[in-house]
N, C-alpha and C positions, 0 to 999 in steps of 0.2 A: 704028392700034393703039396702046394704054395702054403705058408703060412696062414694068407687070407683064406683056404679054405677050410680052415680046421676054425671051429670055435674056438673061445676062448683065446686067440694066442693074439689076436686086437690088442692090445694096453686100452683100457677106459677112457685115457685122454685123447686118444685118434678117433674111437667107435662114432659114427653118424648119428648111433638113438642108442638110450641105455633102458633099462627096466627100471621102475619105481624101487627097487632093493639096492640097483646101481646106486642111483640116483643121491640116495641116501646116504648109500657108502660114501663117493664122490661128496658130499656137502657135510656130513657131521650132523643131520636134521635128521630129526626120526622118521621111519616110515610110516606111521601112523600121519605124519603133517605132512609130509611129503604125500600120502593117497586121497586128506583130505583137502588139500591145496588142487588137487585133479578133480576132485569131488565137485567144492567150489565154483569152479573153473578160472581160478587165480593161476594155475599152472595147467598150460595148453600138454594136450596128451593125446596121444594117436592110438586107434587101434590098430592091429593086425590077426586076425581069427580072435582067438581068445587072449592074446597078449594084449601089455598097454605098454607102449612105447613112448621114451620124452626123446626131444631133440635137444641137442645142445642149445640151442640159443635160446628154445624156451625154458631151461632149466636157468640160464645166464639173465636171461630177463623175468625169471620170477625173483630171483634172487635180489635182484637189483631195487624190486618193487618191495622188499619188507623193508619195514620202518629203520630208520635209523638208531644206535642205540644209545641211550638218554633222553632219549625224546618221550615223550605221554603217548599212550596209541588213544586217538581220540575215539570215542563212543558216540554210538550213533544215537538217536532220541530215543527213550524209554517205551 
């Protein structure tokens, strides 16, 4: 059997969709933000049966979308 057909043996930076534990790994953000960020729907999330899968570009463009740092996060009206 090929590489690609054994789990695991992908490297994280090729994989198509990673698991919110990935995800985590790959960014240095907790998974607690990282599942509430899915929760939200600030970070687009796929299912598959019982799995929740991110795609690259929605992890790339969540990321892109938190605040700059030094900046105030503005608050919304009380």
């Amino acid at each position: 059997m090929n590489e690609f057909g054994q789990k695991g043996k992908v490297p994280l930076s090729e994989r198509l969709s990673v698991s919110p534990e990935e995800a985590s790994a790959l960014t240095g953000i907790g998974l607690t933000s990282i599942r509430e960020a899915i929760r939200s729907g600030d970070l687009r999330a796929k299912k598959h049966g019982r799995r929740t899968i991110i795609l690259p570009d929605a992890l790339r463009v969540w990321l892109n979308m938190l605040p700059d740092a030094g900046k105030p996060i503005e608050e919304g009206p009380a």
